[in-house]
ZAMARGU-4260 file (C-alpha; in steps of 0.2 Angstrom, whole numbers, plus 5000, padded with zeros to 4 digits):
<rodrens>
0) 5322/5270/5831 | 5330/5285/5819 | 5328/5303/5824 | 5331/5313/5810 | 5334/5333/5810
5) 5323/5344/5802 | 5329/5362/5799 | 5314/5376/5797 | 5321/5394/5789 | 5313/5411/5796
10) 5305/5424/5784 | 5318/5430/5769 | 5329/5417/5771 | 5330/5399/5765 | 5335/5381/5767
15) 5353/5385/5762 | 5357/5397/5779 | 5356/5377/5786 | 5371/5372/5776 | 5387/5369/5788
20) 5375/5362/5801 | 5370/5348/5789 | 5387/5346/5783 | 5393/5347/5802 | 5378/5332/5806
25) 5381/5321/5790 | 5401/5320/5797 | 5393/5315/5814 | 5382/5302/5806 | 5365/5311/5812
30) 5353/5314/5797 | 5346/5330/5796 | 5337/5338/5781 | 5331/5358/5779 | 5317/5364/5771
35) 5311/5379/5761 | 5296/5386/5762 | 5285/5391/5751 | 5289/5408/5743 | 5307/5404/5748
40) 5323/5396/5740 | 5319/5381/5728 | 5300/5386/5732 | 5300/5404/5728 | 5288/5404/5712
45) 5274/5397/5725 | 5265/5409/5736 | 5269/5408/5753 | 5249/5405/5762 | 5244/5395/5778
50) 5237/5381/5767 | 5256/5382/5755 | 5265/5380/5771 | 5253/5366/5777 | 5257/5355/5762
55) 5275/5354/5767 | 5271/5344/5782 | 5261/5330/5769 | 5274/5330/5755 | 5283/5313/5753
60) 5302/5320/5756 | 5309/5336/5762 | 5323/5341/5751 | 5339/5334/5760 | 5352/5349/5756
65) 5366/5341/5765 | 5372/5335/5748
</rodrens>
């Protein structure tokens, strides 16, 4: 079994503050992906409710920023 890293940003941030731990993990071979919430980052045109933030946890893929 894979365990895989998920990285969760706090409010007025976003999924980029995440960025030389993913790179640090990618060079260690662990996957790890961070996410932005909604009314954050890549997400920032979505409003930011219990039911928005909800929908993260059922979407297909996080996006994987260690790219």
């Amino acid at each position: 079994m894979s365990v895989q890293i998920v990285f969760v940003h706090g409010i007025r941030t976003s999924a980029t503050m995440w960025r030389s731990q993913l790179e640090f993990l990618a060079d260690q071979g662990i996957p790890a992906v961070a996410v932005d919430l909604p009314g954050h980052g890549t997400r920032m045109n979505e409003d930011f409710t219990l039911h928005e933030a909800c929908l993260l946890y059922t979407s297909p893929s996080p996006r994987d920023l260690s790219t």
